[in-house]
C-alpha positions, 0 to 999 in steps of 0.5 A: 500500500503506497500512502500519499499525503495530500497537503493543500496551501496558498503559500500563506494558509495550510491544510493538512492531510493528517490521514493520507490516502492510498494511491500507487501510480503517477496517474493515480495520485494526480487524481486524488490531488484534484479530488482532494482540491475539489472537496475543499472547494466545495466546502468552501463555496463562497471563496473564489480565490483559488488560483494561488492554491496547490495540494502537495502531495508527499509520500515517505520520500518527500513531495512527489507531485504539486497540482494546482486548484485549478489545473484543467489540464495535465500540462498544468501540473508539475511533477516533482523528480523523485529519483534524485 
């Protein structure tokens, strides 16, 4: 079982995933990513200013992936390399 945590942050605010969720693959996590932004924006329904938010994502290596709020698209993540 691969565990990510899924920590969200506008560089100045902090949420963070104290349970984590599992996710194996690359594909995998960045949906999760989305599905944890989605959440935290519809709880949230009046804040309209998410463009500045990510959820970055660790696993007991480090931080693995960054996905912006707002991404639509893949070519709008940033995969961080983990083999180095």
């Amino acid at each position: 079982m691969a565990i990510h945590y899924f920590h969200c942050t506008d560089g100045v605010d902090l949420i963070v995933d104290r349970r984590g969720r599992d996710a194996r693959e690359t594909g995998e996590v960045r949906d999760r990513a989305r599905e944890v932004a989605g959440e935290i924006m519809r709880a949230v329904p009046s804040y309209r200013e998410w463009d500045d938010w990510a959820v970055h994502v660790y696993d007991h290596r480090g931080e693995v992936e960054i996905v912006s709020f707002t991404a639509e698209s893949e070519d709008q993540t940033s995969l961080v390399d983990v083999a180095a």
